[in-house]
Steps between C-alpha positions, in 0.01 A plus 500: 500500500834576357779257548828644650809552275790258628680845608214588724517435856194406751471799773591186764820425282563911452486510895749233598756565245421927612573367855800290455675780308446698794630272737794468329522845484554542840728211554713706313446842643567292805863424444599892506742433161254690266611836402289833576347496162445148508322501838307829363399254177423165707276747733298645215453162311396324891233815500413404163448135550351548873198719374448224177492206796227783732315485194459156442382415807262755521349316163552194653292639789202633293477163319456347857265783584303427166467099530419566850227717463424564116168703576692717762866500427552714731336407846683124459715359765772434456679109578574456874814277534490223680563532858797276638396499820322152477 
């Protein structure tokens, strides 16, 4: 197995950083002080990042799927939280 360059990201650390770009993002689409073009730019980079995060859950989810069920990837449960009910 190859070893990762220092430069390279893990998909987990590619997600959060993805997602906290977007958040901030819309803090600052928030405040109403960005220009048209600005907004227009901030919306198409949010897209951008929002489809990256879709994406690595849905890897995250077939890795689940996989060590759930390796034989049958497909039929596997997924998790059930926990219920909080007590």
């Amino acid at each position: 197995m190859a070893k990762k360059s220092p430069n390279e990201t893990s998909p987990v650390a590619h997600f959060e950083q993805s997602l906290e770009e977007l958040e901030q993002l819309v803090e600052k689409m928030e405040t109403g002080e960005m220009s048209l073009e600005q907004s227009l730019s901030a919306y198409e980079r949010g897209v951008g990042l929002y489809r990256q995060c879709q994406q690595a859950l849905e890897q995250a989810e077939l890795r689940v799927r996989l060590l759930s069920d390796p034989a049958q990837p497909d039929t596997a449960v997924p998790f059930d939280p926990p219920s909080h009910d007590g």
